[in-house]
N, C-alpha and C positions, 0 to 999 in steps of 0.2 A: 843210508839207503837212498837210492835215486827215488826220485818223484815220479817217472816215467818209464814203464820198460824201451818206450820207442818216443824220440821224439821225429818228426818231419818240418824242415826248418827250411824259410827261403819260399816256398813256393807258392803258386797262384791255386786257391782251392774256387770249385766250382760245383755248385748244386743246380737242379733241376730252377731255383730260382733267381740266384744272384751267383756273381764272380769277387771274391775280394781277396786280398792277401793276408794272408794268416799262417800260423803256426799249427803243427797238429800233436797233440799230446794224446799216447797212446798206454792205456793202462788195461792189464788180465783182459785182452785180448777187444778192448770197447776203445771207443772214441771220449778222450775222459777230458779233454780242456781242445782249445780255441784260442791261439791271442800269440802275443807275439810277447817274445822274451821269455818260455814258461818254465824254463828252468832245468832243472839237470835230469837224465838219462842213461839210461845203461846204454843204449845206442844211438845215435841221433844219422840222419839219412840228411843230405843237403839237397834242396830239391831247388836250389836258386835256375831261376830258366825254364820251367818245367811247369806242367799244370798236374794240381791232385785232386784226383777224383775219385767218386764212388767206383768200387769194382762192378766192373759187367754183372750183367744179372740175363741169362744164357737160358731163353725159358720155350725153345723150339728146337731140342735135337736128337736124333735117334743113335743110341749109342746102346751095344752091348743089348740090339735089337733085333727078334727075326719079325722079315716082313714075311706079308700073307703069303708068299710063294716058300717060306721055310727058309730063308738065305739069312745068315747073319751080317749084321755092320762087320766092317771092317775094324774099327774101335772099340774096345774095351772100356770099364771106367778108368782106368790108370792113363790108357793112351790119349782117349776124350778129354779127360781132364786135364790132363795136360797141356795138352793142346787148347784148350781153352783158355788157360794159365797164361800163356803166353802172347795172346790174344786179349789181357786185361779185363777176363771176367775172374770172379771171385766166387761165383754160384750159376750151379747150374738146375735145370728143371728138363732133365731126359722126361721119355714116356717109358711106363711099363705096359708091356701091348698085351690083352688078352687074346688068345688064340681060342675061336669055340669051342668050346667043350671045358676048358678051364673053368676054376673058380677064381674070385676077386683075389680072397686069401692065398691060393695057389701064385700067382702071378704077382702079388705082392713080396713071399717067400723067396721065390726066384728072382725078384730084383734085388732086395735086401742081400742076396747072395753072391749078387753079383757088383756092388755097387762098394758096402762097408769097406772090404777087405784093400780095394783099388783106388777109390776116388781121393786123388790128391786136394781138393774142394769141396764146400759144403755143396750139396746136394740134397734134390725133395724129386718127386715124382710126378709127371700127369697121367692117368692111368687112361689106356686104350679101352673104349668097353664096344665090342661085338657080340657079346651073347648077355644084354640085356635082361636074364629071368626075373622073374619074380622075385626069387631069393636075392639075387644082385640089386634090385632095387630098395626092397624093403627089407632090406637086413646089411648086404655086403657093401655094398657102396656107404650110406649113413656110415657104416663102422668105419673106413676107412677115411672120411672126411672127418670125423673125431681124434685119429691119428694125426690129420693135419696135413691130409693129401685133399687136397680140398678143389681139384680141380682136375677133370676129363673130358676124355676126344671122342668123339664119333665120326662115322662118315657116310657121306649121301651120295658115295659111290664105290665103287671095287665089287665084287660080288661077294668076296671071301669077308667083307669089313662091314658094308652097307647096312643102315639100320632104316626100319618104314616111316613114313611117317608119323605114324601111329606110336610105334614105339617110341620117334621122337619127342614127343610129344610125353609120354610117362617117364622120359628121363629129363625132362627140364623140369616137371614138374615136382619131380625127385632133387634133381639142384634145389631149384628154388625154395622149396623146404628145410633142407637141411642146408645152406649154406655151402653148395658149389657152382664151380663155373665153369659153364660146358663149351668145350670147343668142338669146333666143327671145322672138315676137309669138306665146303661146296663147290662140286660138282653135278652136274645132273649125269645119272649114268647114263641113261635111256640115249641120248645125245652122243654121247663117247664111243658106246658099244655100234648105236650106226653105224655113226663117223669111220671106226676102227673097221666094220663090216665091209665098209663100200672101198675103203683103201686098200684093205688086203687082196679083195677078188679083182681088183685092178691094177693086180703088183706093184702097187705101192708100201714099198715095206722097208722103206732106206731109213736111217735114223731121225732123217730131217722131218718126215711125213709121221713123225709122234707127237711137233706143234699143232698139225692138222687138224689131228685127232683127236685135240681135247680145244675145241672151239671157245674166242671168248664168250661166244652166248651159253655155254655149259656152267661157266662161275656164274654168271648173272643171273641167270634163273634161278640158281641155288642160292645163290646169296639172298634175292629177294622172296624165296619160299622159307629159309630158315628166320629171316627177319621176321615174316609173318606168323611163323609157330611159335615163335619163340616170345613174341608182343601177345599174342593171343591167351598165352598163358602167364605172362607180367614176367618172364624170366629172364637173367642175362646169359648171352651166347656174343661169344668171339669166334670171329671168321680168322682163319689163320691161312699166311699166305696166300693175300690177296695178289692180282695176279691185273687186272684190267681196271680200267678210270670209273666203266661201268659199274664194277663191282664196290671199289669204292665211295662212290657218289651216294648209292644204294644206302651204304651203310652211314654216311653223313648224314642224309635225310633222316631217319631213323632217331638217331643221335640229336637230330633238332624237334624229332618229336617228343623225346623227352627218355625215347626206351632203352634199356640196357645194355646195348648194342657196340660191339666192339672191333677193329682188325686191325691186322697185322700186316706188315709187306716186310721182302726178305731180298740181301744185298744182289740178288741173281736177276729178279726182275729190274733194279735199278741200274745194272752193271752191264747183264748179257746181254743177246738176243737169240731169237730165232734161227740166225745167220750162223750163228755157231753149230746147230745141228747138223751143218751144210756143210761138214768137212768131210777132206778125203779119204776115202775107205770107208771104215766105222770108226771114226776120233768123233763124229758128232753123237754116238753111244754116253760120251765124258760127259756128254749135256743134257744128257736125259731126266729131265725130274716135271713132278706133278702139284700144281699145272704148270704147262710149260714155260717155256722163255716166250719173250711174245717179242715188241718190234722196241725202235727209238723214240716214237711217241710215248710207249708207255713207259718208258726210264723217267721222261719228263713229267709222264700224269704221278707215279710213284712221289717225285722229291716234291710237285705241287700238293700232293694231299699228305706228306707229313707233316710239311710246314703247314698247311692249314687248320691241321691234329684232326681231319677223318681218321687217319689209319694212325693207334696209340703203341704200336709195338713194332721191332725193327731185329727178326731173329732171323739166327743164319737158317733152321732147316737144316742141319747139319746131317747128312745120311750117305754113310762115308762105302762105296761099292767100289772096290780095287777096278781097273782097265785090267781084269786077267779071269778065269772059269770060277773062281771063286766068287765073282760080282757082275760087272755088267755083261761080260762075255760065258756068261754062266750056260746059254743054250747052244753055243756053239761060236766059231773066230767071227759069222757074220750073222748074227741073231736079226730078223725082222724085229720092228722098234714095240711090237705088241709085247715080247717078251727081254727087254733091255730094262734090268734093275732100275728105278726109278728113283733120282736123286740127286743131290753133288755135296762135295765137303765144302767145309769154310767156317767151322767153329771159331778157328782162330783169326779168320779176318774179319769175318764182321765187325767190329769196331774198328779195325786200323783203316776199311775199306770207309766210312762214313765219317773217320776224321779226315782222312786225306781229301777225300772229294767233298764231303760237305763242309766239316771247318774249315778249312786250309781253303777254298775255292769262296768263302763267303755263302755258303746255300744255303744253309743253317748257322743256327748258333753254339757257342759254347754249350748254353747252357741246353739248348734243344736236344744235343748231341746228350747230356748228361741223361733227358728224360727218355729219350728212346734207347740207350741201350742199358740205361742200368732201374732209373726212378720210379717210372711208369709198370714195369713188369714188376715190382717191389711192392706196386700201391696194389695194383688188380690180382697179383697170386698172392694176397695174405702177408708179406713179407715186407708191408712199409713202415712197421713201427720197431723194424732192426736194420733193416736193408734200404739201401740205393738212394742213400744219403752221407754229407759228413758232416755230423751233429752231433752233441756229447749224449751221451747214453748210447750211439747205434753202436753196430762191430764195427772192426775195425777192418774193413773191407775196401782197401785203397790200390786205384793205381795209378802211378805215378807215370804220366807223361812227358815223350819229347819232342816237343815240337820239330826242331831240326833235325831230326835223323830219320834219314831217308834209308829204305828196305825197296830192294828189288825182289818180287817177289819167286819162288822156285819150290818145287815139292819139294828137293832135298832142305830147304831150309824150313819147312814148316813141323811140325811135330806129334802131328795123325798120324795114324798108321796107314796114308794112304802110300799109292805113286802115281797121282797126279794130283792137278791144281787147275781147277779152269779160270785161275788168274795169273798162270805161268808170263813171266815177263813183267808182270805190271810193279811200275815203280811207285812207292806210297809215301806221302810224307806227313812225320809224327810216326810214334811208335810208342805202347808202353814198356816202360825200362825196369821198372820196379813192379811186382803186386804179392799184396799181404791181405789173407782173407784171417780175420779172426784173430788180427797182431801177429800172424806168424806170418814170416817173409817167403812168399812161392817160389818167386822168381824175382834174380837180382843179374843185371848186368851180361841177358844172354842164358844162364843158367840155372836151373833146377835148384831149389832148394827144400823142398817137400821129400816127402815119399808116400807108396801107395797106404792108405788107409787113413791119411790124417785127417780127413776132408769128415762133415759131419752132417749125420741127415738133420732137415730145417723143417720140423712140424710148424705149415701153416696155416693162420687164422681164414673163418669163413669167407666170403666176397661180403664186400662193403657196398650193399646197395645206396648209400650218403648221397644227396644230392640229384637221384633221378626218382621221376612224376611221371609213369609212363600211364597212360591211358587206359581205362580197362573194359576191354568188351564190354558190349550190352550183356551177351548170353553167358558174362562170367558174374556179373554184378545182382547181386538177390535183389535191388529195388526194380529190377528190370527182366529178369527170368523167371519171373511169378516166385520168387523166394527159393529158389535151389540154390545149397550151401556146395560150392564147387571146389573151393578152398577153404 
């Protein structure tokens, strides 16, 4: 009997902290030796030329999702995953969105529905919560971080989504109890719905004037009221898709005070701009998402604050709305930008788009590239003592890189269920060739080698508060509040 079901021989392995060459021996579906020469297998993969890496770890995208206006993604989990697949993630972390009036259970049911039967990839959930009750707090949420969904979204804007601060505030304090990590969409609404107010009675209503309307001082202030709610009650909170330098700074500060404080930026701020909305007819509709594309300053504040490690995470936002009445042309062929689906795909290039331009260009490192798209979302959602490493005991969640091969990019070549790409044309160099979530081979050489259902849900551990001292109010502290027990 072979010693290995899978060896990978030849190539350059690469973690979140060192690069060296090794061997990878892959045994019932884990990472089971390291080393060179390791011996015989039922299959052996030659990776001479190539680098091996942890699989993506895919922890911002909306799939097999209806937004507040009732529309569904264009994606499935069969076609999301896939498409992910191909792309060199091995896991994913969609949200399941509560719609009000729903229960926690309700909306957990219905993704579990939708998700088993399809998902070519393991899979876990971040659950969407809007109608915050009582029951949701003190009952439905706890249960479901026991599950091992151990982390949810709110937002400090939309009307249909928006939670007060008030209630923000009993749901961090809800996290932080039971061991989750709450993310947050800041925005300030109050600012947007102006904004939105004063463009539309001044016929301002072309796709371009949706940058407009969601100003960078809209993230800012939100970023820095959530920091403060969220420090005030010792919790941690990720900002997701961070969007301006200001918003980022915000949160580095924060992060040098000691508090638990986290974000995110996604390859559209580093890639797009504004300038895109600004096409002919409605094609700048393709570029609509929240918050906006902003300018070429902040592509450059974006790559300075990952290399810096302000912002820990680098997810596509993947919210995949057809160019046709099913998605972004849903209100009619020339929709004002107040109701133009809010979104863009790119499950699958987020990583090829941040090797090509940051390894391949020198912006980043190997290894950096290794923590933003696979390590770091492994460590903060629960999933670093299996995931987004390659280490004896993890899975065996690898993708095998190629440096040399160059991909032109084109919607017909990608594997969404969209028909467009708002990175039609662009040429990318590196691609992943190979990926195996779990020892079992996804994709090899171009080609599918899954099918729907195989992919497995990934109950994960609470948030690891290890490492942060964050400061604690006077009015939360009993030797300083005349002795009220607050926690």
């Amino acid at each position: 009997m072979a010693t290995y079901d899978t060896v990978i021989t030849g190539g350059t392995v690469a973690n979140a902290c060192a690069t060296f060459k090794a061997d990878v021996g892959i045994k019932d579906g884990q990472i089971a030796a390291l080393g060179l020469g390791l011996g015989d297998a039922q299959h052996v993969i030659d990776a001479r030329g190539k680098y091996v890496l942890p699989g993506g770890i895919e922890t911002h995208c909306h799939i097999a999702q209806e937004s507040s206006m009732g529309m569904m993604t264009a994606d499935d989990y069969f076609t999301g995953s896939v498409s992910a697949a191909f792309g060199g993630n091995t896991t994913i972390v969609p949200f399941a969105a509560q719609q009000r009036g729903q229960t926690i259970p309700e909306v957990l049911q219905t993704y579990d529905d939708r998700a088993a039967p399809k998902s070519v990839l393991d899979y876990s959930y971040h659950l969407i919560v809007t109608d915050p009750t009582e029951v949701a707090l003190k009952k439905d949420l706890p249960a479901a971080f026991a599950r091992g969904i151990t982390s949810f979204k709110v937002f400090m804007t939309y009307d249909k989504m928006i939670v007060s601060d008030e209630k923000f505030l009993d749901i961090l304090v809800m996290a932080r109890e039971n061991g989750g990590l709450t993310m947050v969409h800041a925005e300030n609404n109050a600012m947007i719905k102006w904004m939105v107010g004063r463009l539309l009675e001044r016929g301002y209503d072309a796709p371009k004037y949706h940058a407009v309307s969601h100003p960078a001082a809209a993230e800012v202030e939100a970023v820095r009221r959530g920091i403060a709610l969220a420090s005030f009650v010792e919790a941690p909170l990720l900002f997701v898709h961070i969007s301006t330098d200001a918003g980022a700074r915000a949160i580095a500060e924060a992060r040098m005070d000691g508090r638990m404080i986290f974000g995110e930026t996604c390859p559209q701020y580093m890639f797009l701009t504004a300038d895109d909305l600004d096409r002919p007819g409605v094609e700048g509709a393709k570029f609509c998402c929240s918050p906006p594309l902003r300018d070429v300053q902040t592509q450059t504040d974006m790559w300075r604050h990952l290399n810096a490690g302000s912002l820990q995470l680098y997810s596509s936002d993947h919210a995949p709305y057809r160019f046709d009445k099913s998605g972004k042309l849903s209100t009619g062929d020339t929709p004002p930008f107040k109701t133009i689906a809010n979104g863009l795909p790119g499950i699958e290039l987020r990583a090829p788009l941040l090797f090509s331009e940051g390894v391949q260009t020198g912006r980043i490192t190997l290894e950096q590239f290794v923590a933003l798209t696979a390590s770091n979302a492994a460590r903060l959602f629960g999933m670093g003592h299996r995931k987004g490493a390659i280490a004896i005991g993890y899975d065996a969640d690898i993708a095998i890189w190629d440096p040399e091969k160059t991909t032109q990019v084109t919607a017909a070549g990608m594997h969404d269920n969209m028909d467009y790409t708002p990175f039609e044309g662009w040429e990318l160099n590196g691609w992943p060739v190979t990926v195996i979530n779990q020892g079992r081979i996804i994709v090899d050489g171009g080609e599918l080698k899954a099918k729907a259902g195989d992919g497995s849900f990934i109950p994960r551990k609470p948030f690891d508060p290890t490492g942060f001292l964050p400061p604690r109010a006077p009015e939360m502290a009993q030797a300083t509040n005349f002795g009220a027990k607050l926690f």
